[in-house]
N, C-alpha and C positions, 0 to 999 in steps of 0.2 A: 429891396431886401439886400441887407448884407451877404455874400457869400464869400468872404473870401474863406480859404482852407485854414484852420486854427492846427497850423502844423508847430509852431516853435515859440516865436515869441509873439506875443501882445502887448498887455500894456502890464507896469508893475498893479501886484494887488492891490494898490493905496487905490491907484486911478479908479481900478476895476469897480473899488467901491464908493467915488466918490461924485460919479453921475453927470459926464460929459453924454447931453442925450444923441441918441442917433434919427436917423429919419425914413424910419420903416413907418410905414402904410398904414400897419397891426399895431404896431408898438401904442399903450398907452401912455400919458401924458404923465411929467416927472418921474419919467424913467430910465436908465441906462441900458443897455443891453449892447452884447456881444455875441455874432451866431455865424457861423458856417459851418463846415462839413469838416470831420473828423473820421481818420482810419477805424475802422472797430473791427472788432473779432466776435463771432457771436460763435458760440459755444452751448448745443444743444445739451439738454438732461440725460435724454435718449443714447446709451454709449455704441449705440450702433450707426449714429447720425454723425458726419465728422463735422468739424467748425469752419467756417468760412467766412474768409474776410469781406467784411462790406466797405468802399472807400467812399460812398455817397451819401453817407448817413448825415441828416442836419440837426445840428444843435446852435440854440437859443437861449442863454442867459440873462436873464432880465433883472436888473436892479430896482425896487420901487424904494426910490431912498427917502423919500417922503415918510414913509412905512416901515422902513426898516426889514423888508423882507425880499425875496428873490422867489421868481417859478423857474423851472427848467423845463424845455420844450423838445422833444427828438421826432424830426420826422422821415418820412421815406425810412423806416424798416423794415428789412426786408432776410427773408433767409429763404433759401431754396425748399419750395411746400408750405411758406408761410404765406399770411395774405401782406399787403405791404401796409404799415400800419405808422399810426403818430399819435402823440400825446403831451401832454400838460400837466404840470404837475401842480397841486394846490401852491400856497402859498409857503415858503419855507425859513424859519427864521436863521440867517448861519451862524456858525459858531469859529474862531480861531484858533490857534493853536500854533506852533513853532515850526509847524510847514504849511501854513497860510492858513485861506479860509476855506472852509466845510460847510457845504449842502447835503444835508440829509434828508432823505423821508422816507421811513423804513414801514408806515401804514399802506395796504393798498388803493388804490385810485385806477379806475378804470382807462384805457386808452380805446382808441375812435373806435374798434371796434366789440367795446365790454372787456379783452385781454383783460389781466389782471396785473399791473406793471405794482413789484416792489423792490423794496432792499435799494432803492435810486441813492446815488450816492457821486456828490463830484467834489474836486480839492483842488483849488486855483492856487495856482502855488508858484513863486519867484524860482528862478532857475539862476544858480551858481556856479558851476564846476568848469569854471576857465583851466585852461590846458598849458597857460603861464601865469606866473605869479603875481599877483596882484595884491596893493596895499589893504589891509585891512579894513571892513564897512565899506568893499566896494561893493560898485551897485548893482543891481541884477542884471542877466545875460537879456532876460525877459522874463513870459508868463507863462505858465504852461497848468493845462487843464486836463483832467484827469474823471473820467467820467463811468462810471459803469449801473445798471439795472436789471432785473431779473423780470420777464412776460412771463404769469401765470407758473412760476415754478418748471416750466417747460425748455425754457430760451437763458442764457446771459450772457448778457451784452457787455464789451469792456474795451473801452478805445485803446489806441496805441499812439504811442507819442513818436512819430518816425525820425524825427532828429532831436538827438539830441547825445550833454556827454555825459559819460558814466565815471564818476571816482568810485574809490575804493583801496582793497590790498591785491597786491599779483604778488601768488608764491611761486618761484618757478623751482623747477628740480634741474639739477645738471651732473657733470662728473669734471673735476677737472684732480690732475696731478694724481690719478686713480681712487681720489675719494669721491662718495656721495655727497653732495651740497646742496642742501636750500637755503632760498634768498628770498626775501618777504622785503615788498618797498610800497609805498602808497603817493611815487611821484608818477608811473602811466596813467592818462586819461583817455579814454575808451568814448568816439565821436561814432557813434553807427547815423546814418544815411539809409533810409529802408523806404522804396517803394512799392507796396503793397500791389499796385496795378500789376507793374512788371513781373513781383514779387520776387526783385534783387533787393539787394543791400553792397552797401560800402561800407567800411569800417576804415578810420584812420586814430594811428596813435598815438597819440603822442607825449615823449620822455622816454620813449621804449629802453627798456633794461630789463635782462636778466640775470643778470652774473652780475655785483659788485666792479668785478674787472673789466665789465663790460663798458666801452665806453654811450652815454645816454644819447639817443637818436633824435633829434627832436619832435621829426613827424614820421611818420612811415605808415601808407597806404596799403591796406588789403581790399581789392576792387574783387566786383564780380561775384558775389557770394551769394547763393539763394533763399530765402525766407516761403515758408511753410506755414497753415496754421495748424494750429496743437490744442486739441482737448486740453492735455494736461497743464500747456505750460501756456497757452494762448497764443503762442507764434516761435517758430525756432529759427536760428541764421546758421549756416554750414556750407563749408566750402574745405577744401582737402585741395594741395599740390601748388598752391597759389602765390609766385614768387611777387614779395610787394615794390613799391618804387618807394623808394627812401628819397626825403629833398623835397622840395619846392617850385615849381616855376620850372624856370631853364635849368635849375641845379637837380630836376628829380630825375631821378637814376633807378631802374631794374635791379633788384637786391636777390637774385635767385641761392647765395649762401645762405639765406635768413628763408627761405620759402616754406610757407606754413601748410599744416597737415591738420586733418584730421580735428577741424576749426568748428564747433557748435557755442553757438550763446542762447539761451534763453531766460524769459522772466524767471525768479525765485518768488515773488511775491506776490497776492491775489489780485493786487491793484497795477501788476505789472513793473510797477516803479524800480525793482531793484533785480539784479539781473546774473547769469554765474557763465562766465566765457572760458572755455577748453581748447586748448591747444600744443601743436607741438610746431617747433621752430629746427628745422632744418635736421641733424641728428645730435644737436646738440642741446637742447630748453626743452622742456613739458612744463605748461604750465595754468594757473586756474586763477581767474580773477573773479571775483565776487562782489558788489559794490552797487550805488544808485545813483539815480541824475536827480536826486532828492536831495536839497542842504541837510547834514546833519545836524 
């Protein structure tokens, strides 16, 4: 059995679809498949029940390229009062689209114990958002998989992609020469670091600007930050007082003029993908970044 963790990258979608087989035990013959254990967030119906992340959960992607079709498989689920449950899904034919390829199967189909698993839905999707500039039709960072289902209307399930970077716009607010000034740029990239176990996160940024006259930072580290999961939002990151290290290697340096406040990110979108990060920078920035680790 495959296990490694499908935290970042894989293979680009071409491969994913193109059927280099693996040598699982189960796996049937002209087949490809890709399976390990992915972050999820399960998110009860119940709003008295909070959401709790599970990092053991195992997923199995199987290509029958002969066929033309793919099953997805999740086992060991588990939520506190649940029994620990797995499942298969029929056969599913994908579809494409401008951020990869789409598994869907929105009928229901029972899991190992009658459950009633629907609304299953995953999107293997190339990952972009390099944090310098690179020539045009470059190639992907890698592959990232994006998976979520609903047990009986009761549970939903929705993985989390723990590394990866986020483009987007930062507006930031400031005051300089006694006027009010905003500044809208879309050169910061936003790399979060999130270990669910620990349930820390890292954030590093890089091009950081927020003033025009500011001059642009290349990287700069906000370490230490804690991660929660969230009914609402499926998981939040927040940290307040946290002065970053600007630099690299032997050149990285404690930035406490730049120390950030009052610091929350979380998902905007149901699939998690895109995401709205709050912050204030010393007593001089406030600012909101809004954006996805999705190629537009």
């Amino acid at each position: 059995m495959i296990m490694r963790k499908l935290l970042f990258a894989l293979l680009p979608v071409t491969a994913l679809l193109a059927g280099s087989c693996t040598d699982e035990k189960d796996q049937p013959v002209n087949t490809s498949r890709v399976s390990g254990t992915m972050p999820t967030v399960m998110i009860p119906t119940d709003v008295n029940k909070p959401a709790e992340f599970v990092t053991d959960m195992l997923y199995s992607f199987t290509n029958y390229y002969g066929k033309g079709v793919w099953t997805v498989a999740v086992n060991n689920i588990h939520y506190n009062g649940l029994p620990v449950l797995s499942f298969e899904s029929p056969e599913i034919v994908p579809s494409s689209s401008g951020k990869g390829v789409y598994l869907g199967y929105y009928s229901q189909f029972p899991a190992n114990n009658n459950m009633m698993v629907n609304s299953l839905g995953v999107l293997m999707t190339n990952s972009y958002n390099y944090y310098i500039d690179y020539p045009e039709n470059n190639p992907p960072l890698g592959t990232l998989i994006v998976a979520s289902f609903n047990l009986a209307n009761e549970y939903t399930a929705k993985t989390i992609t723990p590394r990866c970077y986020f483009a987007g716009n930062t507006v930031s607010k400031y005051e300089s020469g006694g006027e009010h000034k905003t500044f809208t740029t879309d050169k910061p990239i936003y790399y979060m670091d999130i270990d669910l176990d620990a349930k820390k996160a890292d954030m590093v940024i890089y091009n950081a600007q927020f003033a025009p006259e500011m001059p642009s930072i290349p990287r700069m580290q906000v370490l230490g930050l804690t991660v929660e999961p969230d009914r609402t939002y499926g998981y939040r990151i927040k940290g307040s007082g946290i002065a970053p290290i600007a630099g690299e290697g032997a050149n990285a340096v404690p930035y406490p003029a730049f120390t950030f406040y009052d610091l929350e990110f979380h998902p905007i979108s149901e699939d998690l993908t895109q995401g709205q990060l709050t912050f204030r920078v010393g007593e001089r920035y406030s600012a909101t970044f809004r954006g996805s680790y999705l190629k537009k």
